[in-house]
Structure formats: structure tokens, C-alpha cells
ROTORPA-694463 format. One record per residue (C-alpha): residue in one letter; y, z, x. Coordinates in steps of 0.5 Angstrom, whole numbers, plus 500, padded with zeros to 3 digits. Layout:
N
AYZX
...
REM end
This chain:
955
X276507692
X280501691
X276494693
X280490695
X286490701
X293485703
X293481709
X300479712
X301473708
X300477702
X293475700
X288479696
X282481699
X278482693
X271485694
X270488687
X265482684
X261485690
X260492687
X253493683
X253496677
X245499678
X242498684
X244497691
X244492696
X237493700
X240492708
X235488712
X234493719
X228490721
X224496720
X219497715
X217504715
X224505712
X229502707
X237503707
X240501701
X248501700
X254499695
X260497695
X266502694
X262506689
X256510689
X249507688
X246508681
X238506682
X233512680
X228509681
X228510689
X231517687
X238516691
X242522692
X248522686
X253520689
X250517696
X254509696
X249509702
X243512701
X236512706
X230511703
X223513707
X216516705
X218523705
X224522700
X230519700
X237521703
X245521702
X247518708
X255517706
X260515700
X267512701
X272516706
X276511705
X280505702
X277499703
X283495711
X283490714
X281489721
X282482722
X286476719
X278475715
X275481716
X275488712
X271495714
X270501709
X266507711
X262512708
X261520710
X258525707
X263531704
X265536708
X263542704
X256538704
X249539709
X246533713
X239531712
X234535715
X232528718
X239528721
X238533725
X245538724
X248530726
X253528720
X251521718
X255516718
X256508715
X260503717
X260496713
X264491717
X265484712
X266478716
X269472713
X263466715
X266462722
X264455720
X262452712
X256455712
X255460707
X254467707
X249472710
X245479707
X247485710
X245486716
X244493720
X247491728
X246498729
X242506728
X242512731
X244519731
X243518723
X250513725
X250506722
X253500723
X252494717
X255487718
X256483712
X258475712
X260473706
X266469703
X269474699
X272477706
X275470708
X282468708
X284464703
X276461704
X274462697
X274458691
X280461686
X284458680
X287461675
X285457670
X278455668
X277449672
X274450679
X274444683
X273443691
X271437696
X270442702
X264447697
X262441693
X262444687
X265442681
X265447675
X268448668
X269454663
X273450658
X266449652
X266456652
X274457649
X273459643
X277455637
X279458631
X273456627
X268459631
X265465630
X268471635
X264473642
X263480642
X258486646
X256493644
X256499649
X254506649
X256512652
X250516656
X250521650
X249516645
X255519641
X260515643
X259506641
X264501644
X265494641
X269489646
X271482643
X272477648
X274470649
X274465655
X281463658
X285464651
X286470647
X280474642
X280470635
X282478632
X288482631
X283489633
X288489639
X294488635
X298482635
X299480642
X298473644
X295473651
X290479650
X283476652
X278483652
X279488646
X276494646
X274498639
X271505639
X267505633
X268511630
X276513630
X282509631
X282507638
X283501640
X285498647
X287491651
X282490657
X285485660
X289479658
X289472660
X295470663
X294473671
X286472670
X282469676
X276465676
X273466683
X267462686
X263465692
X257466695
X254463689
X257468684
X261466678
X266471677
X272471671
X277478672
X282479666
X287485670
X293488666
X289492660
X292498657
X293504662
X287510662
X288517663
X286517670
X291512672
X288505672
X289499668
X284496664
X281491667
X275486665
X271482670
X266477667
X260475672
X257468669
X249466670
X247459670
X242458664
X241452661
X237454655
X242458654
X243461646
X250459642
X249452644
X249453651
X254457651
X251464652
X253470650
X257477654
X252483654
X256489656
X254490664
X257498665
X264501666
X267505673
X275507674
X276504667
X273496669
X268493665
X263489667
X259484663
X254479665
X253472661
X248468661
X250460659
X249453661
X257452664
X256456670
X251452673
X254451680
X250445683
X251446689
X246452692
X248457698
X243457703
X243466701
X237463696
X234459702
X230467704
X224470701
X222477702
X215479700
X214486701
X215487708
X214480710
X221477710
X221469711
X228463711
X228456711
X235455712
X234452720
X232446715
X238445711
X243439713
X251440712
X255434712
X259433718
X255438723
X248434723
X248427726
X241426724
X243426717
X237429712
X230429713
X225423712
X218425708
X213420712
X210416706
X202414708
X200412702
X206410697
X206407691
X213403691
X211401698
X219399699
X222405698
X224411703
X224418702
X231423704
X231430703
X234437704
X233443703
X237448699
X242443699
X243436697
X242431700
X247429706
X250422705
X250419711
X245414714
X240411709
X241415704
X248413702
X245407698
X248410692
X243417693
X245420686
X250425689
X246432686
X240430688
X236434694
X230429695
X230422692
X227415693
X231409697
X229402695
X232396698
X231392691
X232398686
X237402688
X235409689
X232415684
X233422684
X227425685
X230432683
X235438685
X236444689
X236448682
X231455684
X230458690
X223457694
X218462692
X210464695
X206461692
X200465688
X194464693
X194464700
X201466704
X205458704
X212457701
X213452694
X220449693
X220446686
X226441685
X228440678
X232436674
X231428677
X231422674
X228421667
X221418669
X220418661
X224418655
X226426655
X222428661
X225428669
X222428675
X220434679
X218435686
X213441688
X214442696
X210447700
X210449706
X206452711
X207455717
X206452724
X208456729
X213453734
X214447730
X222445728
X220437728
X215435724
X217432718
X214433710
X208428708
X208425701
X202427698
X201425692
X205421685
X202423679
X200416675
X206417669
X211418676
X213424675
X211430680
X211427687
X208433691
X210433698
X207438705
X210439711
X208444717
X214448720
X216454724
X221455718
X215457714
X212463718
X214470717
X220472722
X217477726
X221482732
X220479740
X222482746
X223478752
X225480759
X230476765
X236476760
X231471756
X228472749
X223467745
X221467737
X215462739
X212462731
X219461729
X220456735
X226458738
X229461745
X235464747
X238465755
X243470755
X244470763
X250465763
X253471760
X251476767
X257477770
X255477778
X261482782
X264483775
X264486768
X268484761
X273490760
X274492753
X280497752
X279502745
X284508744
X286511751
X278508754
X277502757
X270499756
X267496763
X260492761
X255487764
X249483761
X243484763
X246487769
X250493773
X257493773
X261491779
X267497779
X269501784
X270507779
X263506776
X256508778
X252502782
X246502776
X251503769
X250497765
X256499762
X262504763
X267508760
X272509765
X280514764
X282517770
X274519771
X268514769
X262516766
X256511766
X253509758
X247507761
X242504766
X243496766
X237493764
X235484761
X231486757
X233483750
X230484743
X231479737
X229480730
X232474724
X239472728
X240478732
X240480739
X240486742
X241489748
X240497750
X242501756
X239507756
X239514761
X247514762
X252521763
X250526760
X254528754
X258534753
X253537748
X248544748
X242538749
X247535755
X244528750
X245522755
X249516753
X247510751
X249501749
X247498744
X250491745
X249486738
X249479740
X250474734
X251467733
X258464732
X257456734
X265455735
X265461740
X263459747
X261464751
X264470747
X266477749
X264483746
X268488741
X267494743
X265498734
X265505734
X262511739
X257515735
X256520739
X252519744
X251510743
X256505744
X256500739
X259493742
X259486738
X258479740
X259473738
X257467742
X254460741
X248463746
X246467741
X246461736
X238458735
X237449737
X238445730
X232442730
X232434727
X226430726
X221426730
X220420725
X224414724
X222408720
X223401722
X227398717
X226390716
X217393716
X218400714
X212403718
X214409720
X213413727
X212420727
X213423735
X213431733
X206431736
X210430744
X215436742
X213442746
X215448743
X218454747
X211457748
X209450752
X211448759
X215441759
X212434760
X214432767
X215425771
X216425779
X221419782
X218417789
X222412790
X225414795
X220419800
X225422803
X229424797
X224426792
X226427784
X223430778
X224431771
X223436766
X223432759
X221434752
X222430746
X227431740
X228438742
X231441748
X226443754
X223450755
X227454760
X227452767
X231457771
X239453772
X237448768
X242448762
X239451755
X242444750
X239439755
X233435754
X232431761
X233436767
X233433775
X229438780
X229436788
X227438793
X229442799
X226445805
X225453806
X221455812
X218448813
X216448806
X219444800
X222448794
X224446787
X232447785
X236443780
X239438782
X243435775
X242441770
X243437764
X241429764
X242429756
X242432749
X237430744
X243428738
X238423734
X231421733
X228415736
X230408735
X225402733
X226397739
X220393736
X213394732
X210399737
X216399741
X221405741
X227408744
X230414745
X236416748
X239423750
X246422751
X253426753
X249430760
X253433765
X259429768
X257424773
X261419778
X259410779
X263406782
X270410781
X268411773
X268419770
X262418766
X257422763
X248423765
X244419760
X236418759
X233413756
X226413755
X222407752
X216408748
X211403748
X204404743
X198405748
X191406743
X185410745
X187411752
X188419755
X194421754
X199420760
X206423761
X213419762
X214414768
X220414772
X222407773
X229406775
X236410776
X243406775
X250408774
X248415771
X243413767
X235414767
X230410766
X223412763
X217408761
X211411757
X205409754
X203413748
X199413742
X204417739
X209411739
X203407735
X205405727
X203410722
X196408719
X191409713
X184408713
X178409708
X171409707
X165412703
X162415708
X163422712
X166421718
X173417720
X175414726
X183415728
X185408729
X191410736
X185415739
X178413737
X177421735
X172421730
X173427724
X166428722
X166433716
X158433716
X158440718
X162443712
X155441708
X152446706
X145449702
X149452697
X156449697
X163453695
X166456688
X172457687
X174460680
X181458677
X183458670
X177461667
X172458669
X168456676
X169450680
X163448684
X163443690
X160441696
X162437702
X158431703
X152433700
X150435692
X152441690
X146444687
X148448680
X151441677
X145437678
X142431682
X146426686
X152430683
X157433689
X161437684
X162440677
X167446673
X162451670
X165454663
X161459660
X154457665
X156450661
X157444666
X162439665
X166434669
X160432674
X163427680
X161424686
X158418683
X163414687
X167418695
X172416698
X174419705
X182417706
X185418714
X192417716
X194418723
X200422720
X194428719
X192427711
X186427711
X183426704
X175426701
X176424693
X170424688
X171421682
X165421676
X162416671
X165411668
X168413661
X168406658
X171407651
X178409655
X176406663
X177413667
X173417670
X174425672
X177426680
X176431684
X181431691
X180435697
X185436701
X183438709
X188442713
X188444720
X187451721
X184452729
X182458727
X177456721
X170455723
X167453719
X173453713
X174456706
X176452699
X182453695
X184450688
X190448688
X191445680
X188442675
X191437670
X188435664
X190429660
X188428653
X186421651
X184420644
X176424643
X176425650
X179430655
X181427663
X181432668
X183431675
X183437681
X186438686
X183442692
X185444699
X181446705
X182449711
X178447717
X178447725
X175440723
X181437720
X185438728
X189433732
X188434738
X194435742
X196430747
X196433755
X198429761
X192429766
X198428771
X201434774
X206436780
X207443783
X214446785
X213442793
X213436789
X205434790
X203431784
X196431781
X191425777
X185428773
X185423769
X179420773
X175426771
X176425764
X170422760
X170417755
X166417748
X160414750
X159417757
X156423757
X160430758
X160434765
X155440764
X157446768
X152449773
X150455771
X149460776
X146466772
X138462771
X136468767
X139466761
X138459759
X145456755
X149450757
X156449758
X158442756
X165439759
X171435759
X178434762
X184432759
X180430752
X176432747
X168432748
X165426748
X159427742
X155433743
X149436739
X151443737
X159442739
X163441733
REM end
């Protein structure tokens, strides 16, 4: 059918760039055990997964594959940015048997993005009864959003980009560009001459000056116009580069010819660059054609590359991506613990440039998505966001490899490898630069998120839903109507429905959460606040409503899609469609919308230490850190407080909110908690350095508040001052004043980043005092990795046995041993978590170098003892003599934290309890519990609020 419609003004909505020639778009439904793929417009051509011909929806299980509907309709307009199309079967045609005598059903519902940021995959909103909902966010849908010229030039401050097509313009002298096709029998041969933005170098298609796109039929004398230039367009959106010639001759089934060129970046392209068309396929007279050059190569990169799917494993990293003007924090801050250019200060993006905001605008080169800021030498690109972040090939971490940065060399740029690891919960922590190669050209970064988990499907009760390993939550209860209902009319019916719980109507059943109401009601579920969520979806089912009026006498039910539009409030439902017995509402609200998380680090600018406060954010799964105001007895206060991230729920406490007020009122003679003030401020940006070891953070923009006549807003300032080696203690009420709270807190956290060395096997954390001691990751036998077609040997602070004495490792190359090290070790410790052990082998003396192997120790709480990794191998050829330089990676419990805990605590009565006295220092003895059971003889050794003192035995 047609792709494309009119809105009121006239302007074309054109989803024809979106139709897939072979293959179709795989819909993410959240379900494993099934896949469910469609196409636009058009019936999918994909053998492979034996889609019914035909099907433009087609449902993919173990037992086969199944037509689910091909268009039933022309494409319309159901908004001034949004287009629906749907697809059913024939109806001369039988319904699966996996239908169940139902006829299947597809709606695609395509939405125009709310704000700048890019689009989304199809996603299904909703599947039951073989009936299914698609929603697709993408620029294609929006009114007048794409970029679009019809020239060949594209230019646009609000996407950024810049793109010209002029190079490929063919001149008189050059040779022309041409493509082949055959039909399916292999009797029938087309060549296509094409130019771009001027006409074909031949007379194949008659003199004509404006004709562009040339069809000749090899054998015979048939020659056709495919398109002419003169209304051509050139369309940019959702990262697709798109050229369409209309206006070609006329085809026997009624449409004109058409051409549409689809541009790929390739900067090693042929031709110069320059590329050439291959002919792509044909439907309804268009030809397709996808070309290869270097002059599609859009600098900027829509966050649709920032996801990654690994079988069933799907992952996303756009939370990370900073957008200029939305995110006041500007861009994240690599910490730089052992820098070789130690005035210089690392900004990054991810899956976008670099914002030029803050210190990044001291002339970041404007395509760079991570670069080096020095004060005295300017800044250096240190790459771009050219390719979309992949798996890396051991282990389940995540590699975004920057290209194309400043030249480190004569030819050669620099690049940037970050991976990331997941860390559940964790949206704060900043990336850590490891390493800088000697000639300065691969900088390798690490960084812990929650942003690199698998994203995975919850549950949650009271209206309340949490992604802990994502590290997001979401409250709907704002959204309950108490005594009320939201109605949506649709046809001759009108809709009554509640959130996570009944509606209040006089013609509606007491227990319905929502209700279809003419001149009788009939109930279309039972209300419930049970919510799921599973990658930016929401939804909400009620269930065991009326019964249909069918032989099965099937009772109703809602399916309620919550999704997130920032710039909508709270929102209200859209009623969709009636699949029989399910009723499908939408809704776009900013409750569904997940926290920006921004970065804990912050770097003094006159001494450039840095300060990293990620480890005092509690994440979703852990309760706030709490302070009592006992100022005044008779008035008791207290608040909940989390750092750079809003606090965990607290029932009436505002979901942005970083400080909450609790009192205390009495109940039958006995305190109670309730809010006092919900929002005391929102964490807008990182601390601020007040001094060495001395920081401030500031939540500002709270609820209003009167002082002295003036209309102001709550504010809470907390004052960070670096306490080393003591127990971890929580924030400290000090004074209130003109809406403004005051806290004091003594913390290690608040302490400069530091670096410490030595050669032996154990380091002491300079904040803590806690002492990582590798020792018990010695063993008789050490550990083997192979890699790159030999075996590499080492062991941990001890000599690994098959490379020799006094040798602590080796590479084994056909039983041969080379590159012995462990001649010299050195044990590196940075309080921001790098924790380092080096080899390094005997002295070459011709060329002063030595063969090294580094090992670096990450945290895995689960890891007892640990397991080794080869992560790389470099070899540097020297005249006579090769160098090598290895890389390992081993994760261990021995390389973890501790996580700070307050030993002061209160209750909802307003008590507050002090065990910081029972906890004992490292050069106490631990507690030994008495152990009631005298037939086994075992010891359980103790302590509170921090680690264990040393205990033989204990790691």
C-alpha cells in the first residue's frame, strides 16, 4: 500500500525510506521464547525465518512461523505527528492454529520523539487474543522534524550534523555510475545509470536534461526514466541517509517510477571514496539501491546505536548520553589516578559528542566524543563516536571503541577503548582511566554502571516498580485518583479508569479498576497496583472483569502502557483498541520517565585532585542515609538524604527530591513519622570543592517556602569535610535558617583521590586504613590462560612453577618458555579502586626494555578466590629483539571496598541509635560469638559497622 500520508498543512509524511527490501524489523516484546518481526507497507521477505508469503507481520516461535497480517489499509494520520497502519489476515485466509479461531491483528502506531532525543525500536505496548500493538518512535513520523532538502547539501544546528553529497556529482569526464539487476528467473537483466544531484552522463534515456536514474533492459529495446532530479530529496533521520528521485515514467500497474538511494558511511570506500550503487531491489516500480561512500559519514550518531542485543540478552547505554541544554551537569569526567600529562582533565559522552558546556568548552574539538583538556596546551581529541558499542569477546562486559581523534603521530590517530562493566544500581560512578599506551595513542578507560547490565523484566507492588540492576525506580501512585476516575471517550463508550486502584462511579462496579460505561457499564477488570516494567515500559493489567459476550463467556481485561514523555506532567490515558476482550490504553507521563543520573566527581581546578562521592549514593535496593534535628525536643526532625541521585522511595515524599523532612506526631500516645516537607531540594549538579578535602553540595529548586515575607524555595547544603581512617558516620544536622538546611559530614569520601606503591603483596588504602592483601591468591599451581595461540603462566605473589625459579611468569609457545618476568613487582593502589600488580622482566641491555606483564584486580563480590583473564598482548619490534607487554584482568572478593555504613541510626518514633562503640579498630581483637552448640567446635569472629580486624582463616 502507499507509504506515506498529508497532514493539514500539506506536508508529506514519508515512511517509504523505513520499508525493508529483505528481512524485517525484529519488534522487542520483552519475550524470549518468541520473536515478532514486521515491515512496513510491505510483506516481509526473510526465508531464513520461514515467514509465511505474504505476512508484513509475521510471529516467529519454536513450532514455526505464523502470518499475523499484511496491510488493510493505506497508511493515516492520527495526529498532527503520529501515523498508524494495520495489518489482518485476508479474509478468505484461516487463522493460525496458534490463534486459536481468533483473527490476528496488528497495529503499528508511529510517534514523532517528544523532545530532541532520537528515536526508539519498535516496541510491542501490547499482545493478547493473537491482537498486537507496536509502537515505533521515530523522526520519520514527526511534522516537519526531519532534516530535508532538496538539494544535495544538508545543514542543521538543532541535529548537528552537516552533510554534503556535491563530490559525488559526476562531471563530464568521469566515467558513469551504474548497477546490474536480475529478475528472479535470471532471464530478464537491468542496468540502471545513475548520477547524484544532476543528470546521467548518457542519452540511454533520451535527451532529457533532468533525468537522474536510467533503467535499460539488456536485451530488447526498453529503456525507462527512473526518476529525474528536478523534485528530488535528500532526507536525513533516525541516522538514515536517504536520496529519493520521483517523477519516472509511468508502470503498467499505475505508479510512477521512482528511485530511492539509501547512503552508508564507509570511509575506505572504492572510487576514491566515492563509492558505488548496488542495486538493492524493487516493489510497485521503486528501485532501491544502497551505496557505500565516504560522504555519508554523519558525524553525529542517534542513540538507536547506543543498544546492543546478544541473543536474548538485550543491553542500553543511552541513560549515559548527555544532550546539550537538557543536562546541567554537562559530560562525564574520566578520574585520572595516574595521568601522564597530569595538568590535563578528561571530558566524555557517550554515543554522542562531547556537550560544550563547562570545561569542556576550552576549544573540545567539536567532533570529538572524548578529549583531553590541558590549561597551557589547549585540548586534544582523543576520538569519536564512530561505531556502536559491542560485547567484548570474553567475558559478558561492553567495549565502545572511539576512532578517528587527533593525530599522535604522522598518520596514525588516537583511539580510545572503554569498557564497561555492569554494576548493579550504580548510575554515578565515573569512568577511571587506565592506561595510555608509550607512543600516547590508545587511552584505555574502565567504568562501573548499571548502564552495562542486561535489562531485565521486574515486578513491583503498591503502584511502585524498581530495575535495581539498572538502578532505576518508578512510583505511579501520584497518578491514583482517590474518589475519582480519568475518563476517555471513544465511539459511543466512554472509558472510566483509575491507576492502582477502583473507580469511583455511581454506575460502575465498586472493584473495577476501569469501566465501560453507555447506558449500561460493564466492568473491564478487577483493580489491582501491581506494575511491571521491562526497558522503558510500564504496565499495568487488570484482569477478571465482565464477562464477554462470547460462547467462552471470556472476561475482560486492561492493559495500561505507561511510557515516558518528559514534557508531559502527569499525562492521561489514550484509550487504543478493543481486541476482543482486552483494552488497550496508552500513556505518556513524566512519572514513567527514569532519573538522568550525573556524576559524583568533581575536580579542584587550581590543584586538579579529584573527588569521586559515587560510593555515599545509595541505589534503589538501599535505604537512605538519615540525620535527626534535636534541636528542639518538642519538635523533632528528620531527614532522609541521598547524594547526587534522588532518595529511595519514602511513602509522601517527592520522587525527584534528594533531602525529604520527616516529624513526628502522636498516635494513641506514641510518636509517628510523616512528611513534614516532601522535597527539600533536587540534585542538579555535582559537589563543589570549597577547599582541599572540603566540599559542598547544594540541592536547590525544593518546595515553596515562606522567610520573612519572601516566597522562596527549601534548600539543603551539606558540607563535606575528609575524615580518614575513622567509621564511617552519616551527615550531621547543624542549623535551619531561612529555608535553607545545613548539614555537616565528616567522611572518607570527601578525601582527595590518592595513589600508592609498593613492592610487596599487600596495600593499605590511605582514607581507610583497609589493607588489601593479595597473598591468599597464591597458589602451588598458579594460573593459565591461553590467548593468541600460545599459553600464558602466572601466578600472584609467589613464582609460578612451569617458567622457572624466582620467575612469577611466562608465555609457553609450543612447550618453549619466553618472556619470563617478576624480576622487579610493583603493587599500585588508587582510593578510586585501581588496584594494580606489574611484573616486569630482566633488563634487555641493548634496547633498555624489559617484557611486562600487568594485572589488573577488579571487584567481584562473588569471586572466592578469583579467575584470570588475558585481556591483550602488545608486541613492539625493536631491531633484534621483540617486546611484549600484557595485559590481565582478575577478579576477586579480595579487590572490594568496603561500603561505607552509618552505625547511627533512628526509628519511625524518632529514637536514635549509636553502635559505632562496638565497633573494633585493626589492632583490636574481633568479637567472638558465644556459640551455644558445644558439639561442634567452630568460631564465628565479628564485627560491627566495619571490616573485621586481621583474622587467621578470615579473607
Amino acid at each position: 500500500v502507499p507509504c506515506y500520508a498529508f497532514d493539514s498543512d500539506g506536508k508529506k509524511h514519508d515512511l517509504n525510506p523505513l520499508i525493508k527490501i529483505r528481512e524485517g524489523y525484529l519488534v522487542d516484546d520483552g519475550n524470549d521464547s518468541i520473536d515478532f518481526y514486521i515491515n512496513i507497507c510491505r510483506s516481509i521477505n526473510y526465508p531464513e525465518k520461514s515467514c509465511p508469503e505474504d505476512s508484513a507481520a509475521c510471529l516467529v516461535t519454536t513450532n514455526g512461523s505464523y502470518n499475523m497480517g499484511s496491510p488493510s489499509g493505506r497508511l493515516e494520520l492520527v495526529g498532527s505527528d503520529s501515523l498508524r497502519i494495520q495489518y489482518e489476515l485476508s479474509p478468505d485466509s484461516t487463522s493460525p492454529d496458534i490463534c486459536h479461531d481468533e483473527k490476528p491483528a496488528v497495529t503499528i502506531t508511529f510517534t514523532c520523539p517528544s523532545s530532541r532525543h532520537s528515536g526508539d525500536i519498535p516496541r510491542m505496548t501490547a499482545g493478547s487474543n493473537c491482537r498486537f500493538e507496536v509502537l515505533w518512535v521515530t523522526e520519520y513520523a514527526c511534522h516537519r522534524d526531519y532534516l530535508e532538502s532538496h538539494n544535495c547539501r544538508l545543514t542543521s544546528e538543532q541535529h548537528d550534523i552537516a552533510i554534503d553529497l556535491t563530490p559525488l556529482t559526476l562531471s563530464s569526464s568521469d566515467h558513469p555510475y551504474y548497477a546490474h539487476s536480475e529478475s528472479t528467473d535470471g532471464v530478464e537483466t537491468y542496468v540502471y545509470y545513475l548520477n547524484v544531484c544532476g543528470h546521467i552522463l548518457n542519452d540511454e534515456c533520451g535527451g532529457d536534461a533532468l533525468v537522474s536514474s536510467c533503467q535499460v533492459k539488456k536485451s530488447g529495446d526498453m529503456k525507462k526514466v527512473a526518476g529525474r532530479y528536478q523534485n528530488q530529496t535528500l532526507r536525513y533521520s533516525d541516522g538514515d541517509l536517504t536520496l529519493i528521485y520521483p517523477d519516472g515514467d509511468e508502470c503498467s500497474s499505475g505508479f510512477q517510477r521512482m528511485t530511492i538511494i539509501n547512503f552508508e558511511c564507509n570511509q575506505t570506500a572504492s572510487n576514491g571514496g566515492r563509492g558505488n550503487p548496488v542495486f538493492a531491489g524493487e516493489t510497485d516500480c521503486t528501485y532501491y539501491f544502497v551505496w557505500q561512500t565516504a560522504f555519508a559519514c554523519v558525524k553525529e550518531k542517534e542513540d538507536l546505536l547506543c543498544r546492543l542485543r546478544d541473543g536474548n540478552k538485550h543491553y542500553d547505554l543511552s541513560p549515559l548520553t548527555r544532550y546539550p541544554g537538557t543536562d546541567a551537569s554537562g559530560n562525564w569526567e574520566a578520574v585520572d589516578a595516574n595521568s601522564i600529562k597530569p595538568n590535563s582533565r578528561i571530558y566524555l559522552n557517550v554515543c554522542h559528542k562531547v556537550v560544550q558546556t563547562g570545561g569542556a568548552t576550552v576549544d573540545c574539538p567539536v567532533n570529538a566524543s572524548i578529549c583531553a583538556v590541558d590549561a597551557a596546551l589547549g585540548s586534544v581529541s582523543l576520538g569519536s563516536f564512530l561505531s556502536s558499542p559491542q560485547k567484548t569477546k570474553v567475558g559478558n562486559d561492553i567495549r565502545l571503541v572511539y576512532t578517528d581523534g587527533s593525530f599522535c603521530k604522522a598518520k596514525t590517530r588516537i583511539q580510545t577503548i572503554l569498557t564497561l562493566k555492569c554494576k548493579p544500581g550504580d548510575l554515578e560512578s565515573a569512568p577511571v582511566l587506565r592506561t595510555v599506551s608509550s607512543n600516547g595513542c590508545v587511552y584505555e578507560l574502565e567504568w562501573y554502571t548499571a548502564a552495562a547490565c542486561v535489562l531485565s523484566k521486574t515486578q513491583g507492588d503498591d503502584c511502585r516498580v524498581e530495575d535495581a540492576q539498572a538502578g532505576f525506580s518508578f512510583d505511579l501512585s501520584p497518578l491514583t485518583k482517590d474518589g475519582g476516575f480519568y475518563n476517555v471517550t471513544s465511539g459511543n463508550y466512554d472509558y472510566y479508569v483509575n491507576v492502582c486502584g477502583a473507580v469511583k462511579a455511581a454506575n460502575c462496579p465498586a472493584t473495577a479498576g476501569a469501566c465501560q460505561v453507555e447506558k449500561s457499564s460493564w466492568n473491564l477488570g478487577e483493580a489491582n497496583a501491581r506494575l511491571s516494567y521491562y526497558d522503558g515500559l510500564i504496565q499495568l493489567s487488570y484482569a477478571n472483569g465482565s464477562q464477554y459476550n462470547n460462547k467462552e463467556h471470556t472476561r475482560r481485561s486492561t492493559l495500561i502502557s505507561f511510557l515516558c514523555d518528559p514534557e508531559a506532567g502527569a499525562g492521561s490515558p489514550e484509550y487504543q483498541v478493543e481486541d476482543k476482550y482486552t483494552y488497550n490504553f496508552r500513556w505518556y507521563t513524566s512519572y514513567a520517565c527514569p532519573e538522568r543520573p550525573h556524576e559524583c566527581l568533581v575536580t579542584d581546578p587550581l590543584t586538579l585532585e579529584q573527588y569521586d562521592l559515587s560510593s555515599l549514593s545509595r541505589s534503589v535496593t538501599n535505604s537512605n542515609w538519615q540525620s535527626m534535628d534535636l534541636s528542639d525536643t518538642t519538635n523533632l526532625r528528620k531527614y532522609y538524604i541521598n547524594v547526587c541521585r534522588p532518595i529511595s522511595a519514602v511513602p509522601g515524599c517527592d520522587r525527584h527530591a534528594s533531602v525529604c523532612q520527616m516529624k513526628y506526631i502522636p498516635e494513641q500516645g506514641i510518636l509517628e513519622e510523616v512528611v513534614a516537607v516532601s522535597n527539600m531540594g533536587v540534585s542538579k549538579r555535582g559537589p563543589v570543592v570549597e577547599g582541599q578535602d572540603k566540599l559542598l553540595l547544594e540541592f536547590t529548586d525544593g518546595s515553596v517556602c515562606e522567610s520573612e515575607g519572601l516566597k522562596l524555595t527549601y534548600t539543603t547544603r551539606i558540607h563535606l569535610v575528609c575524615s580518614r581512617g575513622t567509621v564511617s558516620a552519616g551527615p550531621r544536622f547543624l542549623m535551619y535558617q531561612n529555608c535553607t538546611a545545613n548539614f555537616m559530614w565528616e567522611t572518607r569520601a570527601a578525601c582527595a583521590i590518592k595513589t600508592t606503591k609498593n613492592n610487596s603483596c599487600a596495600v593499605v588504602d590511605p582514607n581507610t586504613g583497609f589493607e588489601f592483601n593479595l597473598l591468599p591468591l597464591a597458589t602451588e599451581s598458579g594460573y593459565k590462560q591461553s590467548a593468541n595461540g600460545k599459553d600464558f603462566l602466572v601466578n600472584i605473589c609467589s613464582d609460578m612453577a612451569g617458567c622457572g625459579q624466582g620467575v612469577a611468569g611466562c608465555e609457553l609457545y609450543d612447550g618453549h618458555v619466553s618472556s619470563p618476568v617478576g624480576v622487579e613487582r610493583t603493587l599500585q593502589y588508587s582510593t578510586d579502586g585501581l588496584l594494580q600488580l606489574t611484573y616486569k622482566g630482566p633488563l634487555d641491555d641493548p634496547t633498555a626494555t624489559r617484557d611486562t606483564f600487568t594485572i589488573n584486580f577488579v571487584c567481584d563480590p562473588n569471586s572466592h578466590a578469583g579467575s584470570l583473564k588475558v585481556l591483550r598482548e602488545e608486541l613492539s619490534s625493536l631491531p633484534n629483539h621483540v617486546v611484549h607487554d600484557v595485559l590481565f584482568e582478575f577478579s576477586t572478593a579480595l579487590a572490594c571496598v568496603p561500603s561505607p555504613v552509618d552505625c547511627l541510626i533512628t526509628d519511625p518514633h524518632g529514637n536514635e541509635y549509636d553502635l559505632s562503640h562496638l565497633a573494633r579498630d585493626e589492632g583490636d581483637s574481633p568479637w567472638i560469638a558465644i556459640d551455644t552448640d558445644s558439639v561442634k567446635s567452630r568460631s564465628f569472629y565479628i564485627n560491627v559497622c566495619k571490616p573485621l580486624p586481621p583474622v587467621t582463616g578470615c579473607p
